[in-house]
ROLO-263135 format. One line per 8 residues: number of its first residue (from 1); their letters; for each residue x, y, z of N, C-alpha, C. Coordinates in steps of 0.1 Angstrom, whole numbers, plus 2048, in hexadecimal, padded with zeros to 3 digits. Example, Ala and Ser with C-alpha at 12.3 -4.5 7.8 and 13.67 -1.06 7.14 Angstrom:
% ROLO-263135
1) as) 884:7C7:84E:87B:7D3:84E:884:7DF:84E ~ 880:7EA:847:889:7F5:847:881:800:84F
***
This chain:
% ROLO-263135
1) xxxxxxxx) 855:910:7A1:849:908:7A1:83E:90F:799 ~ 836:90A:78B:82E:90C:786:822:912:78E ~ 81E:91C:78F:810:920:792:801:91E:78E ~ 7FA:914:799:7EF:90E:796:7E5:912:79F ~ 7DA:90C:79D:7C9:914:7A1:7CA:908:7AE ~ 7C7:90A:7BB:7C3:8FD:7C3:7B5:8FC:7C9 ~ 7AF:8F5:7C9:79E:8F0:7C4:79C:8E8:7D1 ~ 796:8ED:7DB:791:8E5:7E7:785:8DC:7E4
9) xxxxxxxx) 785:8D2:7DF:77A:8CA:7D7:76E:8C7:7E4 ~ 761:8C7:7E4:75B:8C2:7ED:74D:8B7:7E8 ~ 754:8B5:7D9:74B:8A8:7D5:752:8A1:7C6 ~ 74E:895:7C4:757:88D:7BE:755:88E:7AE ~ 745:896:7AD:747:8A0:7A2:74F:8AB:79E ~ 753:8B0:7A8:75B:8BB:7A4:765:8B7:7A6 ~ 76B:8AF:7AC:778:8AC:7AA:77A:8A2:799 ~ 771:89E:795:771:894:788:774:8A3:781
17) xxxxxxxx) 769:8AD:780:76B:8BD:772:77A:8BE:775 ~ 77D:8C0:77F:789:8C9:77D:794:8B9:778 ~ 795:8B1:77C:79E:8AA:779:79A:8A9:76B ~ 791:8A8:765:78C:8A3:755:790:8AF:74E ~ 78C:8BF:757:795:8C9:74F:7A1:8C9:748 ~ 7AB:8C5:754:7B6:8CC:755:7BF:8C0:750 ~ 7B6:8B4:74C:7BC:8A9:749:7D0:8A7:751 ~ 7DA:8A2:74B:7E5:89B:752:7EA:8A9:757
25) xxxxxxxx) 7E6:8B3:759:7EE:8BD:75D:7E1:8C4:76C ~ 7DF:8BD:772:7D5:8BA:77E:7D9:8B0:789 ~ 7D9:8B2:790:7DA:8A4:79C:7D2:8AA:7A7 ~ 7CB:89B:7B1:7C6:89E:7BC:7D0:89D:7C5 ~ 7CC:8A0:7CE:7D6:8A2:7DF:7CE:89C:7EC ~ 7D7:898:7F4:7CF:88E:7FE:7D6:895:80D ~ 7E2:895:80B:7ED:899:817:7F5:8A4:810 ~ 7F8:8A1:804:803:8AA:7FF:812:8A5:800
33) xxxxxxxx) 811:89E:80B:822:89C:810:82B:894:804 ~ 825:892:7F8:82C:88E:7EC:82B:896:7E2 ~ 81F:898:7E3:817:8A1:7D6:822:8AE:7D3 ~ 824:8B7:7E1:829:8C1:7DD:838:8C1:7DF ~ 840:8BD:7E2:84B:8B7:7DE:84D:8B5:7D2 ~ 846:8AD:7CC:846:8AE:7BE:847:8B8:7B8 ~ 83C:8BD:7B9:839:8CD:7B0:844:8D6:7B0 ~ 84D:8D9:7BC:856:8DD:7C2:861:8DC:7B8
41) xxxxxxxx) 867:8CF:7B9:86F:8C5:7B1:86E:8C4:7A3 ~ 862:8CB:79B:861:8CF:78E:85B:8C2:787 ~ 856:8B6:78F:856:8A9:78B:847:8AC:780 ~ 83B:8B2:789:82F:8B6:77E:831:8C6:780 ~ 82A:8CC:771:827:8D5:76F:81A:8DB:76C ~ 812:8E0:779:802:8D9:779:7FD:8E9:77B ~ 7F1:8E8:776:7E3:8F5:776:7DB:8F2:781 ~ 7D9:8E7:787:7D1:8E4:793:7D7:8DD:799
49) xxxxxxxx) 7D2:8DA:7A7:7D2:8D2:7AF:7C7:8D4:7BB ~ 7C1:8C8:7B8:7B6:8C7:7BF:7B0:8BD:7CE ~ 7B0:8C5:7D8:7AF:8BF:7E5:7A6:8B6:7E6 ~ 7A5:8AE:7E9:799:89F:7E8:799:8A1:7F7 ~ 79D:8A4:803:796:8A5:814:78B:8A7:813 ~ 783:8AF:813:777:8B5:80F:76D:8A8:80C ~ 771:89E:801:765:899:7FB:763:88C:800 ~ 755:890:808:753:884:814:751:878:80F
57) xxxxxxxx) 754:872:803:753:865:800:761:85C:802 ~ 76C:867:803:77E:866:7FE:77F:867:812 ~ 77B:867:81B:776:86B:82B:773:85C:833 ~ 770:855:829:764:848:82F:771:840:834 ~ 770:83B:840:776:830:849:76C:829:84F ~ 766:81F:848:75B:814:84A:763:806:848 ~ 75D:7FE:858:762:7F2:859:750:7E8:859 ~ 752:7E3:856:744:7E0:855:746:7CE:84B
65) xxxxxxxx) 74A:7C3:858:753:7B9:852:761:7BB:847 ~ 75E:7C2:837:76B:7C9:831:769:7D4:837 ~ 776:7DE:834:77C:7EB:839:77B:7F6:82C ~ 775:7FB:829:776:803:81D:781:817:824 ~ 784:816:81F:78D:823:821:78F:82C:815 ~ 78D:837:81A:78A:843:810:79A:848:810 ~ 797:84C:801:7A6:84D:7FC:7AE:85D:802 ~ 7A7:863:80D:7AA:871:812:7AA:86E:824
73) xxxxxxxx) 7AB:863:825:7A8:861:832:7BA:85C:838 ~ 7BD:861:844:7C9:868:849:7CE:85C:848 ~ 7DC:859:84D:7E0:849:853:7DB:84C:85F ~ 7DE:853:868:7DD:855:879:7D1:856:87A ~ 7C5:856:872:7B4:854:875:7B3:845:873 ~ 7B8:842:869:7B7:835:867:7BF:828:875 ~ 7C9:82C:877:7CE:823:885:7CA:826:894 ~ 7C6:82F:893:7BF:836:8A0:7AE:82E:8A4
81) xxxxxxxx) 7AC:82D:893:79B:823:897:7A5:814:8A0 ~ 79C:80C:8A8:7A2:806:8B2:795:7F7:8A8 ~ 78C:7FC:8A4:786:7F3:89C:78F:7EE:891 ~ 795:7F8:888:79E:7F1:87D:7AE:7EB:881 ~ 7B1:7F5:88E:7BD:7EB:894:7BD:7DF:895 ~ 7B1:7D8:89B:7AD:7C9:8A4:7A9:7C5:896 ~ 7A5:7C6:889:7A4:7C2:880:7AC:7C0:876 ~ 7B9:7CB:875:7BF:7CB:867:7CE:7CF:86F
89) xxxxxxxx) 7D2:7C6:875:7E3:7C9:882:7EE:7CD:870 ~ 7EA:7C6:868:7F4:7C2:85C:7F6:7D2:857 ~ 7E7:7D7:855:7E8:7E7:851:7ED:7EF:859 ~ 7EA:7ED:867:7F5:7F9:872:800:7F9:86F ~ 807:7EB:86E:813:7EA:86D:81C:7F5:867 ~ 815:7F5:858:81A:807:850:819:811:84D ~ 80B:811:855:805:81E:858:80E:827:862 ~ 812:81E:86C:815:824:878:828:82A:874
97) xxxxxxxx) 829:825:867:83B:827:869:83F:830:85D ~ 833:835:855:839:83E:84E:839:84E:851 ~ 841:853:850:84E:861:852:849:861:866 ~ 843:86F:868:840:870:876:82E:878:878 ~ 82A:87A:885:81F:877:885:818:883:87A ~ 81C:891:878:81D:894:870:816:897:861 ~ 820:88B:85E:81B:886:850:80F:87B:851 ~ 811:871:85D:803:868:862:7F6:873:861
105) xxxxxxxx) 7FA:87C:867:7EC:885:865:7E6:88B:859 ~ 7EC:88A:854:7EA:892:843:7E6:887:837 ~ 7F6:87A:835:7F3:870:82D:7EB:865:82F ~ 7E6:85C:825:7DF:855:820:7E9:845:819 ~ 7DC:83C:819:7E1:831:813:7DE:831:806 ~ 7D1:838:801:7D3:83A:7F5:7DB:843:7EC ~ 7DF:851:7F6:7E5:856:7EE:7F6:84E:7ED ~ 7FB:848:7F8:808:843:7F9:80A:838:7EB
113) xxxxxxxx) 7FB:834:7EA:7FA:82B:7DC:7FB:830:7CF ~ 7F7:839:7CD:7F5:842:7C6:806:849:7C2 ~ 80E:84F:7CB:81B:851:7C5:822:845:7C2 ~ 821:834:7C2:823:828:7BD:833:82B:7BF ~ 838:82D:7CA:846:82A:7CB:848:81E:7CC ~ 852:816:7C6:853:807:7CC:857:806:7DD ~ 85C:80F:7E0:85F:811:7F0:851:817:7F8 ~ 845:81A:7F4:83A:81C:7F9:836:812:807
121) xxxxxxxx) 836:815:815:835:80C:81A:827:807:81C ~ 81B:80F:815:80F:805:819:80A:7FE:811 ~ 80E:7FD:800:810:7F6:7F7:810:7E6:7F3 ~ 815:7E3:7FB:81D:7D2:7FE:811:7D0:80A ~ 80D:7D4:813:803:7D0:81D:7F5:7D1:81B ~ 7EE:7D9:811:7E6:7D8:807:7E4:7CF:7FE ~ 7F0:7CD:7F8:7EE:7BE:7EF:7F1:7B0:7F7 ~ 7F6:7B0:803:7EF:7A3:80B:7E6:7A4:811
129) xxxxxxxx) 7DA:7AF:812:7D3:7A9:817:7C6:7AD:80E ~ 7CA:7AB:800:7BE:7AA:7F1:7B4:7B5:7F1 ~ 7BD:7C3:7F0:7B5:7CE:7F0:7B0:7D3:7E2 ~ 7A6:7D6:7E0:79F:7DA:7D2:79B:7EB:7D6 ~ 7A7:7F2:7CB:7A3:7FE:7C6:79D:806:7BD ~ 795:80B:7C3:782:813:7BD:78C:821:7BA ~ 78A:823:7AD:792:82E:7A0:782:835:79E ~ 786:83C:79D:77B:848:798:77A:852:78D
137) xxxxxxxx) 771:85A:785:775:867:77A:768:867:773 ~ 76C:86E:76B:766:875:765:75F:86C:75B ~ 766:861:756:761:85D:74D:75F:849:751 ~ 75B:850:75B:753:83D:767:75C:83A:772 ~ 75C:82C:776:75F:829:785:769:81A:77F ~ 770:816:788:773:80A:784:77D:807:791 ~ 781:7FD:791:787:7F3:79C:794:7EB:798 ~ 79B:7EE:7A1:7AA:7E8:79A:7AF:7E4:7A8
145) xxxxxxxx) 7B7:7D6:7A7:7C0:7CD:7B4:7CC:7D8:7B8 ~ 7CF:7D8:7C6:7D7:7E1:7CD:7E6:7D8:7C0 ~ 7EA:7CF:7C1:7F4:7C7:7B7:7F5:7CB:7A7 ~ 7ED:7CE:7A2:7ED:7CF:795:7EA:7E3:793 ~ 7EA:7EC:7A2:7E6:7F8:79C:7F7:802:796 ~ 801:7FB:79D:810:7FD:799:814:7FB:78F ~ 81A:806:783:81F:7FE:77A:830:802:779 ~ 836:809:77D:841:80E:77F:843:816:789
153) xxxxxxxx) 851:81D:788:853:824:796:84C:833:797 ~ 842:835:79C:83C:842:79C:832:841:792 ~ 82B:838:789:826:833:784:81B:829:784 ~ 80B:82A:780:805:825:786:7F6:825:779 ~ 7EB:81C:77E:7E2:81A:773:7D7:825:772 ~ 7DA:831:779:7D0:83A:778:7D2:843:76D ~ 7C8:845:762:7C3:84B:757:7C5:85C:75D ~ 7C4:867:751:7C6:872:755:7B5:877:758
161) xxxxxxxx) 7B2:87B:765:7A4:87D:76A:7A2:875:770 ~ 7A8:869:772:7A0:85D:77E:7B0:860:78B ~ 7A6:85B:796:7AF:85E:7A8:7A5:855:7AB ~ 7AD:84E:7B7:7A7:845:7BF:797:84B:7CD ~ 790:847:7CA:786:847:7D3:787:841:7E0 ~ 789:839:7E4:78B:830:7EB:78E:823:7ED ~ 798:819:7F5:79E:80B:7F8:794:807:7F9 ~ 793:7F6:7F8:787:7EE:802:794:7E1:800
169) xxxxxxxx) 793:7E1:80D:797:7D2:813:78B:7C8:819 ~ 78F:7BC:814:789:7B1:81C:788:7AE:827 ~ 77B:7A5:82E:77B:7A5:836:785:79A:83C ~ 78F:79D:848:796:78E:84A:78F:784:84C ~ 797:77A:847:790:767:849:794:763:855 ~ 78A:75C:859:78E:756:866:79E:74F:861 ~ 7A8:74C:86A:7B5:74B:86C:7BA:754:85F ~ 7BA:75F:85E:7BF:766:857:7CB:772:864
177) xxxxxxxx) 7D9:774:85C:7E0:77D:865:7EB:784:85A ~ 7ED:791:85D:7F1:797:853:800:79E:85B ~ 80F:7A2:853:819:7AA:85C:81F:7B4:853 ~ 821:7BC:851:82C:7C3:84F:83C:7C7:854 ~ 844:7C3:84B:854:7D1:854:85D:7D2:845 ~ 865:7DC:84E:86A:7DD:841:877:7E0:84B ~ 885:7E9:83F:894:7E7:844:898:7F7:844 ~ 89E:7FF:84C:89E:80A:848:8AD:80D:84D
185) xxxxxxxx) 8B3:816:849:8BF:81B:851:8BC:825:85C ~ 8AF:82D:861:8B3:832:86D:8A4:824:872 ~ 8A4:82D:881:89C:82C:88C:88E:831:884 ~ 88C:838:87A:87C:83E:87B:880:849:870 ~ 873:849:865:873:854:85C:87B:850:84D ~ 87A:848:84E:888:844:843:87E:83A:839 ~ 889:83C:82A:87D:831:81D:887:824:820 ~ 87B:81B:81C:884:811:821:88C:80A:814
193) xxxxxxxx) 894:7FF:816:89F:7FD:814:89A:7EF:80A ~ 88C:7EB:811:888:7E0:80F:87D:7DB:81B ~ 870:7D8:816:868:7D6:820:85E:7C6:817 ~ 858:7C5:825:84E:7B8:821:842:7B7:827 ~ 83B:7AE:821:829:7B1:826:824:7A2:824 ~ 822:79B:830:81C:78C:82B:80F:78C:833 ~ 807:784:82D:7FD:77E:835:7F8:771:82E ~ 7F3:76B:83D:7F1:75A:83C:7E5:757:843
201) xxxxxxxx) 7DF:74F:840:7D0:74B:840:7D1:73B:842 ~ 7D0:736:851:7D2:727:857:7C6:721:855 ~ 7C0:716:852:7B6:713:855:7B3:709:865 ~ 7AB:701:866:7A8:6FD:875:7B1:6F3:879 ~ 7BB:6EC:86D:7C1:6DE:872:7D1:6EB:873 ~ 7D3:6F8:86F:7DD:701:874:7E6:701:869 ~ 7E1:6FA:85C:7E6:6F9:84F:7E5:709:845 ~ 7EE:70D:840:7ED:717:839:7E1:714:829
209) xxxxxxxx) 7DC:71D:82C:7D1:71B:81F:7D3:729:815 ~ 7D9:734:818:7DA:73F:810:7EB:746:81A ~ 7F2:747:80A:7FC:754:817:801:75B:809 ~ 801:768:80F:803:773:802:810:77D:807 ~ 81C:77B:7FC:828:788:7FF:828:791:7F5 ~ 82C:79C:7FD:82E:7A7:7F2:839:7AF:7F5 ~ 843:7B2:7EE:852:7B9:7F3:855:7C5:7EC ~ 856:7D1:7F4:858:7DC:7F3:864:7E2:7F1
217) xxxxxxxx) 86C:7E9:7E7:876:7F5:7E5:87B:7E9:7DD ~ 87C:7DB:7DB:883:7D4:7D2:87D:7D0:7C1 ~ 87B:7D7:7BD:879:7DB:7AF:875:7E9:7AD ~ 870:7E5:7A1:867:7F4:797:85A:7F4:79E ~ 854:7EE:7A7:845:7EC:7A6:847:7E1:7B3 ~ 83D:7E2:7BE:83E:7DA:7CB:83B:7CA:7C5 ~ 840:7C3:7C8:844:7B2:7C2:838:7AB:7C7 ~ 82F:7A4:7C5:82A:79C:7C7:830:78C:7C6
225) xxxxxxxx) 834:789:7D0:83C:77B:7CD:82B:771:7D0 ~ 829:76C:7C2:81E:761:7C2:822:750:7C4 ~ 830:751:7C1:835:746:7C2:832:743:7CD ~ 836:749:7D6:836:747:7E8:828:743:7ED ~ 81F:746:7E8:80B:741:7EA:80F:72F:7E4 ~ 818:731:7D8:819:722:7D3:81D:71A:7DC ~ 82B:721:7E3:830:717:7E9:82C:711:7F7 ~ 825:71A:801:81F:719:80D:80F:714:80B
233) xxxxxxxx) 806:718:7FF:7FB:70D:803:7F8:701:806 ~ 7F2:6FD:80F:7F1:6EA:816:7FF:6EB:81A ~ 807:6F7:821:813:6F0:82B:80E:6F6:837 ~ 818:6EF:83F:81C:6F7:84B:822:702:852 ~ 81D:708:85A:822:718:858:82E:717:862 ~ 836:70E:85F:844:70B:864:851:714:85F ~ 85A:714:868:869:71C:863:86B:719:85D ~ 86D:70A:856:871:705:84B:86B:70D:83B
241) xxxxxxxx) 861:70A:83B:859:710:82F:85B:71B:82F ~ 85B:725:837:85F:733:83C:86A:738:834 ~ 873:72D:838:884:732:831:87F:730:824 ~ 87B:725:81E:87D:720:812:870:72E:809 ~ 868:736:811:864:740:809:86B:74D:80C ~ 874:74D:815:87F:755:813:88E:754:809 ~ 88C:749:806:895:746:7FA:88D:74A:7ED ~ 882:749:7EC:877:74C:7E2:877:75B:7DD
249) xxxxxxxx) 875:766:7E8:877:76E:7E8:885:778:7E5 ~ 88D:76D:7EA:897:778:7E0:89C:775:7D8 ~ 899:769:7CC:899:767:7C3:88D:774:7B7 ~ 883:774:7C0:877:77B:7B8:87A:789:7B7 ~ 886:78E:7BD:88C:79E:7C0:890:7A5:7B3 ~ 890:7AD:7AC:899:7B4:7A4:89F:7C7:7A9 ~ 8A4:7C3:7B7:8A5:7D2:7BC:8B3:7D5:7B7 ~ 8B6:7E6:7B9:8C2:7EB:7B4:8CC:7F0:7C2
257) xxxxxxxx) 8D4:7F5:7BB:8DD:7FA:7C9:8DD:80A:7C4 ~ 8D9:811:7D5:8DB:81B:7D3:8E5:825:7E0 ~ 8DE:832:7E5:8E6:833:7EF:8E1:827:7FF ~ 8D7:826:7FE:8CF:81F:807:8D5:80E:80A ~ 8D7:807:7FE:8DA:7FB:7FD:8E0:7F4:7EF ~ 8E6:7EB:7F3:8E7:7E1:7E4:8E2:7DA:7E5 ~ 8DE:7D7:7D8:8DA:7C9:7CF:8DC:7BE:7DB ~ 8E2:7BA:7DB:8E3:7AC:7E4:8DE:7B0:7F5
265) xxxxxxxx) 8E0:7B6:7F6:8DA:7BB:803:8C7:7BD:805 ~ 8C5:7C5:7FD:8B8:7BF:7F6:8B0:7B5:7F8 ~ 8B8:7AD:7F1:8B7:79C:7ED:8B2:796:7FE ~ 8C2:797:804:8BC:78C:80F:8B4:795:818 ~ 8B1:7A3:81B:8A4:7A9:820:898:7A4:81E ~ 894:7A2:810:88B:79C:809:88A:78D:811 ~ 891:786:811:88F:77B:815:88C:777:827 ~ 898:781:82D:894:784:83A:888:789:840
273) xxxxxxxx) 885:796:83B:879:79C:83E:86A:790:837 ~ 870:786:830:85F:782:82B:861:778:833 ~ 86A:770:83B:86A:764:847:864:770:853 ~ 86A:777:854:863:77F:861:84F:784:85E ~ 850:788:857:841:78A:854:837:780:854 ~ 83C:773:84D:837:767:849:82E:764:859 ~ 83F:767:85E:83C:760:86F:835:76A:878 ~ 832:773:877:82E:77C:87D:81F:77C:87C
281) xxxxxxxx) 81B:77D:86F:80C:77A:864:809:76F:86D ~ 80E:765:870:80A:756:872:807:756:882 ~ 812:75F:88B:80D:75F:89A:803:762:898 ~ 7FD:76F:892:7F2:778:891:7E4:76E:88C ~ 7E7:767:883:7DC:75D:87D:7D8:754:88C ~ 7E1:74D:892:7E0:743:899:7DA:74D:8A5 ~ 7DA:75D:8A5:7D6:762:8B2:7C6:767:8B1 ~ 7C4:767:8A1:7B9:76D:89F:7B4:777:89F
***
């Protein structure tokens, strides 16, 4: 492993110098639990690496109607607030299942975003529930959809010198309910195979007015199936429709086979796991 400087940042200026230094041969660090793996693995060949813990803006867990979440802030701080559980059940869902407590103590949802695996499990539950990510650097600030920050596998819209500052989620709508699961081959600790993330938004006659899927480890980049919002608005949040956006869904797939799964296996996960979510999102709506 390449030998590099490591920089305990304690403000978002100095984390901008040194990233703007050291330009693509720099990365920040949130947990590590990917970061250095990598490094290890020979994937970057870096002069810095710089700790963002430290900088109390990358810290902030503010619920305050939306939820803004600092891109340094743990999973296990984040599910432990009892205010953002009873608010955001859709975000525990993934929080609580990736590796062991561990890595909950260390990682982050930004940084899990940030390594843009298509198998990422908080990825897909962030884009149903219309999360906007605040990018930072040296040379300004800007905002980009949890959906559109992926552009391949390990690949993603951040410029060399910009890192994520922090998530903001919306506040939920009244009959709004969000789920996550995914498919793994053990009991716990495992990438998944194929995962899903819906949320649905009933209005007062119990009619679907908004429902958003997003499917994980089945492409280059977590799927947003939009079709599925086409096909469930003004229905009813019945089995019927359910199936018929689980047929949707794995048509919208392009996953591969590896040691984990095949192709077609994939496929009807995709379809299975987005009827189970759909319905799960929908108890949650109707429970408030």
């Amino acid at each position: 492993m390449h030998p590099f400087d490591y920089v305990a940042a304690t403000s978002i200026a100095e984390v901008n110098s040194i990233l703007a230094q050291h330009g693509n041969r720099a990365r920040p660090l949130v947990g590590g639990t990917d970061l250095l793996v990598q490094l290890r693995g020979g994937r970057f060949d870096l002069d810095a690496v710089v700790d963002i813990k430290g900088v109390p803006e990358a810290n902030v867990l503010e619920l305050n109607g939306a939820l803004k979440m600092g891109s340094a802030v743990p999973l296990a701080v984040m599910y432990e607030d009892q205010a953002v559980r009873d608010a955001y059940p859709g975000l525990i869902d993934c929080a609580e299942l990736i590796g062991g407590i561990q890595i909950q103590s260390r990682a982050s949802m930004a940084a899990n975003l940030c390594n843009s695996t298509p198998s990422g499990d908080t990825i897909c539950p962030m884009i149903v529930h219309s999360a906007q990510v605040n990018i930072t650097g040296a040379n300004g600030d800007r905002t980009v959809a949890v959906e559109d920050f992926c552009t391949g596998p390990g690949r993603n819209v951040l410029e060399d010198g910009e890192w994520v500052l922090d998530i903001v989620f919306p506040a939920p709508a009244s009959g709004f309910g969000a789920a996550y699961e995914r498919f793994i081959p053990r009991n716990e600790m495992d990438i998944a195979v194929a995962g899903a993330a819906s949320s649905v938004t009933l209005d007062g006659s119990g009619k679907i007015t908004d429902a958003l899927v997003a499917l994980a480890s089945v492409g280059p980049t977590p799927v947003f199936v939009t079709a599925i919002t086409d096909l469930l608005v003004g229905k009813e949040p019945t089995e019927e429709n359910f199936v018929a956006a689980g047929k949707i869904a794995y048509d919208a797939v392009s996953p591969i086979s590896d040691m984990r799964g095949t192709i077609e296996q994939r496929r009807h996960l995709s379809g299975v796991l987005t009827r189970r979510t759909l319905t799960k999102a929908t108890e949650r709506a109707k429970a408030g």
